[in-house]
C-alpha positions in Angstrom: 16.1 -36.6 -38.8 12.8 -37.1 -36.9 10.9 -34.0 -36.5 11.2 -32.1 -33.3 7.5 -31.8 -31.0 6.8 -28.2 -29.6 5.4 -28.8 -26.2 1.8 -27.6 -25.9 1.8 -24.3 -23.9 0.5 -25.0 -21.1 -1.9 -21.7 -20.6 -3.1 -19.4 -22.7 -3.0 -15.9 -20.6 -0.7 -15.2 -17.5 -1.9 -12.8 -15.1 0.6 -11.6 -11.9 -1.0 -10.6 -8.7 -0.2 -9.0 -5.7 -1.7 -9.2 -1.9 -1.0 -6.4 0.3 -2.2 -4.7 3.8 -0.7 -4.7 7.3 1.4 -7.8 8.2 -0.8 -10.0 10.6 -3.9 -9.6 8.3 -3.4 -13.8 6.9 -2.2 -12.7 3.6 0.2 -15.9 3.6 -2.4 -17.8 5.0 -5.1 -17.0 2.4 -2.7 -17.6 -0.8 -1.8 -20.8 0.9 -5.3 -21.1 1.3 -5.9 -20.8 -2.4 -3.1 -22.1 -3.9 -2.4 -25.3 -1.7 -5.3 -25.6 0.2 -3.8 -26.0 3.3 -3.9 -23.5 7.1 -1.5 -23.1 9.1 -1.7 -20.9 12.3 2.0 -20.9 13.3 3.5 -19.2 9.5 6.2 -16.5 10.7 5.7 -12.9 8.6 6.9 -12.9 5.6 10.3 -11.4 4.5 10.1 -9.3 1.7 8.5 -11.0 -1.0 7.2 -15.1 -2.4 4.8 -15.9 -4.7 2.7 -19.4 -5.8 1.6 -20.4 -9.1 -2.2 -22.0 -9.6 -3.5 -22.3 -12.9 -7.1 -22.6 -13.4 -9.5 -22.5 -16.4 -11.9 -19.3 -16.9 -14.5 -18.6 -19.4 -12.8 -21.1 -22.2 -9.2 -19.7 -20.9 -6.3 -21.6 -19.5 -4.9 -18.8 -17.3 -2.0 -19.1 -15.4 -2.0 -17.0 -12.1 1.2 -16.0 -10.4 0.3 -14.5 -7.0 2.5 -12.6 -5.1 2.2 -12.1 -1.3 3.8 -9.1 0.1 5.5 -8.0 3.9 3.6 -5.6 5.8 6.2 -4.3 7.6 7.2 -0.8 7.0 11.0 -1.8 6.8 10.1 -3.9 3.8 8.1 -1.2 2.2 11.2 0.0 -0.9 11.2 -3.8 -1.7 7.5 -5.0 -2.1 6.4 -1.4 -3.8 8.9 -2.5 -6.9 5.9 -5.3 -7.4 3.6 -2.8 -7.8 4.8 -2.4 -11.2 3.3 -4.8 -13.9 1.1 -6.0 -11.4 -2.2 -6.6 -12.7 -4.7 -7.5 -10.2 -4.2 -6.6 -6.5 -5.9 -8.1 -3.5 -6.1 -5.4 -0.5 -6.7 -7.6 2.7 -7.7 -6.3 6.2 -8.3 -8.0 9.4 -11.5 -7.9 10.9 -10.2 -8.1 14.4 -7.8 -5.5 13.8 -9.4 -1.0 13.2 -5.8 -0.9 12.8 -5.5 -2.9 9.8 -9.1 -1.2 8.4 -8.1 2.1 8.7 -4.3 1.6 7.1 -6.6 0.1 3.9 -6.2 4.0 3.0 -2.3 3.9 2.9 -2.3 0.7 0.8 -5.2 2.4 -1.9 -2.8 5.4 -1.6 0.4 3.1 -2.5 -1.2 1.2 -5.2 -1.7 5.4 -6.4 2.3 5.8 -6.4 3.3 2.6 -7.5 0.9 0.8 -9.8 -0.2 0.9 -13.2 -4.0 3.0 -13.8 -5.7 0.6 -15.3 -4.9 -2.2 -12.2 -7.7 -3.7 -10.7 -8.7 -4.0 -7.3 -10.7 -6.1 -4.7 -10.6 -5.8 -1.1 -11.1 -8.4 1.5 -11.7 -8.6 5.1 -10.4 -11.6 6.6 -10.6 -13.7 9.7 -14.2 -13.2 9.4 -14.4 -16.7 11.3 -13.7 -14.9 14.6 -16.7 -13.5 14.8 -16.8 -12.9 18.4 -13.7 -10.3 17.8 -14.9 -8.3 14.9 -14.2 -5.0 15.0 -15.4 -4.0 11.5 -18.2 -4.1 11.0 -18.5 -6.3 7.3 -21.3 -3.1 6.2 -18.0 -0.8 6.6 -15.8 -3.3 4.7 -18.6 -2.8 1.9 -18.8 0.7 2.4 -15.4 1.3 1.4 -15.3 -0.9 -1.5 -18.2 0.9 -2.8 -16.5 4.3 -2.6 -13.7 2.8 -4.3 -16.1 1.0 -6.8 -14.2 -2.1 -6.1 -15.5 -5.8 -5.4 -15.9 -6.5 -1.4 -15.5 -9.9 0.2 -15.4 -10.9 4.0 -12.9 -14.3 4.2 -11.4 -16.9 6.2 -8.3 -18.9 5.4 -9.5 -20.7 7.9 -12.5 -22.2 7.4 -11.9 -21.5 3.5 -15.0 -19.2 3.2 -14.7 -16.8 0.1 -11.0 -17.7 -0.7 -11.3 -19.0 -4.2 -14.1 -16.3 -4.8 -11.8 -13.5 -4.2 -9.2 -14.5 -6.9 -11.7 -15.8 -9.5 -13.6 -12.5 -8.9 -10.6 -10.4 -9.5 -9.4 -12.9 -12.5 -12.4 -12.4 -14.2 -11.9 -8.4 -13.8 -8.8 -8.9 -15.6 -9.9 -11.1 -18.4 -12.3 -8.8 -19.6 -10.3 -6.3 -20.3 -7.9 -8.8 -22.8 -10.6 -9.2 -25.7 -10.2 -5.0 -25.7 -6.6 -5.4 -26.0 -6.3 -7.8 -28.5 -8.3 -6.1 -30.7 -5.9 -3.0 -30.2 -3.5 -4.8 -31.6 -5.1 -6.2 -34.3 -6.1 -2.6 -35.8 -2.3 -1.5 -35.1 -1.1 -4.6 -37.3 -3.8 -3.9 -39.5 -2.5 -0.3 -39.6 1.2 -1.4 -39.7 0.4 -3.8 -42.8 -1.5 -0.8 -44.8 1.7 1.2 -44.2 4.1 -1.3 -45.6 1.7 -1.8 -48.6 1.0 1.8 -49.3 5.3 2.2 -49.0 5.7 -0.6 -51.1 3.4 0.7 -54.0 5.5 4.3 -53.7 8.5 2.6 -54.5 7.6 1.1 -57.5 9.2 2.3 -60.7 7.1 3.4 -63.4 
């Protein structure tokens, strides 16, 4: 019987990512942005939940990114805060145009609170920045809250692509470092697991 080939995996690290912030703000339009280059101005609000796969190659790392884009409307709110959970990397996006959408970035940081894991991390984005003739917010104030959340800032357009691929690379690399860390947890507790069966195995013996 011929041997059976094991198909190469395909990536080495799979990290799950979530966009959130007021509907309107172009999440859809900047994951389609990253994921498929391609714009769009006439996409329809998203319903609940979808998500795209890219996989791209970091620091010697085939990683595997599976991007989640959230509704922000309120009446979707008990089904996208369930994706909070085991996400590890969120993108919080605002609308330059829009104080609205600015000043609701507080309800978001105060969801990803309830819902997420402590250790997530976090960038924020201000998007649209193409129209400048309609900011609003100012991009110092997009910095400013960043900082005070001593988070990564970044102004965008899906548009005009400014940014886009920054924004998830940025918060990839975030995530990355902390997997060396946790890899070598689990080496000591395997290390420590061994040493325990060893040391049982030795009280067992008869004499």
């Amino acid at each position: 019987m011929a041997a059976q080939v094991v198909p190469k995996k395909a990536y080495d690290l799979l990290f799950k990512l979530l966009l959130i912030g007021d509907s309107g703000v172009g999440k859809t339009c900047v994951l389609f942005r990253y994921a498929d280059d391609t714009f769009n101005t006439t996409f329809i609000s998203t319903i609940g939940i979808d998500f795209k796969i890219k996989t791209i190659e970091l620091e010697g790392k085939r990683i595997k990114l599976q991007i989640w884009d959230t509704a922000g409307q309120e009446r979707f709110h008990t089904i996208t805060t369930s994706y909070y959970r085991g996400a590890m990397g969120i993108i919080l996006v605002y609308d330059i145009t829009s104080q609205r959408s600015f000043d609701n970035i507080t309800k978001w940081l105060q969801n990803i609170e309830m819902h997420a894991s402590a250790d997530v991390e976090r960038i924020l984005i201000g998007n649209k920045c193409d129209w400048e003739a309609r900011r609003v917010v100012s991009k110092e104030r997009g910095a400013a809250l960043a900082h005070n959340q001593n988070i990564p800032f970044l102004e965008t357009s899906a548009k005009t692509n400014l940014n886009v691929e920054e924004v998830f690379e940025t918060l990839a690399k975030q995530i990355l470092k902390k997997q060396p860390a946790k890899k070598e947890d689990e080496q000591v507790l395997d290390l420590n697991r061994q040493k325990n069966k060893d040391d049982s195995g030795k009280d067992s013996k008869c004499c």
